[in-house]
N, C-alpha and C positions, 0 to 999 in steps of 0.2 A: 385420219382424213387425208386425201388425195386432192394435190390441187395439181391440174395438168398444166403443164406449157404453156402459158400466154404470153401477152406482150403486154406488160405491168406499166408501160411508160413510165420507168422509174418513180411509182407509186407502191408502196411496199406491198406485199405478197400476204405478209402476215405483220396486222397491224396492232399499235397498245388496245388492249384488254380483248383481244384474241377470244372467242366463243371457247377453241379446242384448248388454245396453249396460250391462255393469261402473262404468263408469265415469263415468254420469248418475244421478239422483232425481227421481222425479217426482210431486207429490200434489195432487192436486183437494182441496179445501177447501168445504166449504158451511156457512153460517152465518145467522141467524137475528138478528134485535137484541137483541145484551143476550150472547148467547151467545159463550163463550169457548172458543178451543181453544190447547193449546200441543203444542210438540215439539223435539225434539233428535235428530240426525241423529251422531251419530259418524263421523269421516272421510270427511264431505260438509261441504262450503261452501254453501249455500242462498241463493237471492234469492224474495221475497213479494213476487208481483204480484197486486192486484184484477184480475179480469176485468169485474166490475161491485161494483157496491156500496162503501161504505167500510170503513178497519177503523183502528183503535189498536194500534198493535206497541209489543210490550216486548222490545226483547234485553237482559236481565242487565244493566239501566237504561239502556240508550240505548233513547230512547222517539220514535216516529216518529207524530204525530195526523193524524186524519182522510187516511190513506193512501188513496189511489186516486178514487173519485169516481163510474164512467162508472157510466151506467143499465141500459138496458136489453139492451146488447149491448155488445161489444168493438169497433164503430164509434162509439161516444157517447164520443167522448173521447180523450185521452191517457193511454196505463197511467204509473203510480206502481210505486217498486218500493224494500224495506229489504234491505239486505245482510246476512247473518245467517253468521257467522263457524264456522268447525268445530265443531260440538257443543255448540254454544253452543245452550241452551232459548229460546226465542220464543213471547211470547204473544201472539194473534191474538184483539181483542174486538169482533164487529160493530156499529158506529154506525149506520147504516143499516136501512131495515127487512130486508134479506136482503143477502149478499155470497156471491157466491162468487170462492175465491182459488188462485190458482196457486205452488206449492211447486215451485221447480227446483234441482237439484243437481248438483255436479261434486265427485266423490272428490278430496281435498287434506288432506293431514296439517298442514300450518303454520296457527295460530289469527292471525288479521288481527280487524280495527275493525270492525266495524257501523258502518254509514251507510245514510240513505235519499239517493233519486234521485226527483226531484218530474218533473211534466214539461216543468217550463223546460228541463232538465237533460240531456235526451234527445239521443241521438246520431241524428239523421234522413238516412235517404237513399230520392233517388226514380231507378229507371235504367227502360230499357228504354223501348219503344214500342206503341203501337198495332197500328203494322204488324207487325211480329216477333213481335205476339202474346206479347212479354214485360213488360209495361206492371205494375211494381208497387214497395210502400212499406214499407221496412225504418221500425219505431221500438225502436231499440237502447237498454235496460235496463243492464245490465251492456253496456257497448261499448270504442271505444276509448278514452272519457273516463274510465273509471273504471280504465284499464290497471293502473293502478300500485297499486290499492287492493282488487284480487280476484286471487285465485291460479291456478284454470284454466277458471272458470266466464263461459259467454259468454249471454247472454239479451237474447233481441229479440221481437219481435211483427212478420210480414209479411203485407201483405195485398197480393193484387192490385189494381189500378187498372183502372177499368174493369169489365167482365162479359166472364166467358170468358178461356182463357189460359194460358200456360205460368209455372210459377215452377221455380228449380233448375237453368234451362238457360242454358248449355250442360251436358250433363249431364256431374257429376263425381262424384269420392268424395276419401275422409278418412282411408281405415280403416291408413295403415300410417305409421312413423315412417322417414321416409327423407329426409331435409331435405338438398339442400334443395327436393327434389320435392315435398314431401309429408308431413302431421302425420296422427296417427291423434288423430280424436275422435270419441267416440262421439255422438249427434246422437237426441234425441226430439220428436215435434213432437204438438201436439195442434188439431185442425182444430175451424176453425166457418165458417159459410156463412149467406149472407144473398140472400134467406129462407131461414131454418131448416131448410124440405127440401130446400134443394140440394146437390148431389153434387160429388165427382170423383176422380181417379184417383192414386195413386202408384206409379211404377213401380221398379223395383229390378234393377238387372241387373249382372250378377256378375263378367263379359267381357267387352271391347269385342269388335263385331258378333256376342257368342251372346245366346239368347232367354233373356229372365229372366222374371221376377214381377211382378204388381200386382195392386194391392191395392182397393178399391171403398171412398172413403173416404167420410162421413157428416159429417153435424155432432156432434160430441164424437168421433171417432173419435182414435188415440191411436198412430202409428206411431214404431215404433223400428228405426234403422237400424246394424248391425254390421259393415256392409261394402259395398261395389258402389256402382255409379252410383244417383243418386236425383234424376231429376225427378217431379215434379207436374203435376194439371193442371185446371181449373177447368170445369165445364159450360159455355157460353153462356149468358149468361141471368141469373148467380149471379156475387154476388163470395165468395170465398174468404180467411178465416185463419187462418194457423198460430203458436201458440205455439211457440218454438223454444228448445231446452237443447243446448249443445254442451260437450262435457266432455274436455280436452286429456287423453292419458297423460304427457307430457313438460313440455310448455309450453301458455299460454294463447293465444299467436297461431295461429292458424286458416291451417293451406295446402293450399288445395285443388288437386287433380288433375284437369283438366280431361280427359274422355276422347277420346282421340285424333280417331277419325273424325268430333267435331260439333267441332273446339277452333278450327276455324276460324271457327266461328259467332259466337266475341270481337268481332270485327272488325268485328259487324254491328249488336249492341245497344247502342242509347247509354247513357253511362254505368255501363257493366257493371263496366270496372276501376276504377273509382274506390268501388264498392262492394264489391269485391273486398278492398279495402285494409283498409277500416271492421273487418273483423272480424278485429280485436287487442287 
């Protein structure tokens, strides 16, 4: 599903018990200097990322300062990101003269520790190429460094490398629990592109070889995935980012199904499985 661009007034985008993705949270955040906002999520786990700007986090006294940093876009920098526990309230106060902040969630009953993740802290991976037109940059938030101190919530930030291009492929999906083929997670992504009007595609298909869906994405555009294969794909000309929330039903490690008729395409991007691995 496609949710385009609006103005959420800090009211989440994708809310608990989601029609498509049960099992994700999702809130845009804007803020102003001086201005506060707080929340509590019941039976969501939460991580706060800046996209730009900075902020001061309060979880129920573990106090995280001058969170986040970048400018003027989501390439000025390395994200920052506070782990904010099951229903635990969080206060978010803008340092900066403007912030806007990223709210990801994953359905989990068990209450865990708050912790921030600076971005020394970051789990980085670069795969793929030029030629394969697969060339891009995971910066893992919640990854496999923080395994043991987050329940099923996984959050990264990917951008392509380079202008133009596929991310997502070989194309896979997520959506069922059959291990050890395969976890079901429900998966939200929210795009931005540089320059600002650039475009690209998300495709969605439901069968290996039947005709599915896609989707005509934008910058702030806001896709949620419930099932089927899902690549991406970036204009020429434009690089592309996706915010990324993946939300386990079972477990936090991430197995993907690769679909049948591209899974020989492994073979061909470098570094593909070793980024394969990362998301645990």
């Amino acid at each position: 599903m496609h949710i385009a661009p609006y103005d959420n007034k800090n009211s989440p985008i994708v809310d608990v018990n989601d029609a498509t993705v049960p099992l994700n949270y999702f809130n845009i955040v804007k803020l102003k200097k001086g201005q506060a906002f707080e929340y509590s999520v019941p039976g969501f786990e939460t991580c706060i990322v800046p996209a730009t700007g900075s902020i001061d986090v309060n979880v129920e006294g573990f106090k995280a300062a001058d969170l986040g940093g970048r400018g003027v876009d989501v390439w000025d920098g390395d994200p920052e990101g506070v782990y904010v526990p099951t229903a635990a309230k969080a206060e978010l106060v803008c340092m900066s003269d403007e912030a806007e902040i990223f709210v990801a969630g994953a359905k989990f009953d068990k209450v865990l520790d708050a912790f921030a993740v600076r971005n020394d802290e970051l789990d980085l991976v670069q795969y793929g190429s030029d030629d394969t037109k697969t060339h891009r940059k995971i910066k893992h938030i919640l990854g496999q460094k923080q395994a043991d101190k987050v329940g099923r919530l996984l959050v990264s930030e990917l951008y392509t490398v380079g202008q133009g291009g596929w991310s997502g492929f070989p194309s896979h999906k997520h959506d069922t629990d059959r291990l050890p083929l395969e976890t079901r997670h429900d998966e939200t992504y929210n795009f931005r592109f540089r320059p600002n009007y650039g475009s690209g595609v998300q495709m969605l298909q439901r069968e290996d070889n039947e005709p599915g869906d896609a989707y005509h994405i934008v910058d702030g555009s806001t896709i949620c995935l419930d099932s089927g294969y899902h690549p991406c794909a970036v204009l020429p000309g434009y690089e592309m980012y996706y915010f990324t929330i993946l939300g386990g039903l079972s477990q936090r490690s991430l197995v993907q199904y690769f679909q049948p008729t591209h899974e020989a395409q492994l073979e061909t991007i470098p570094g593909i499985k070793d980024m394969i691995a990362k998301f645990k």
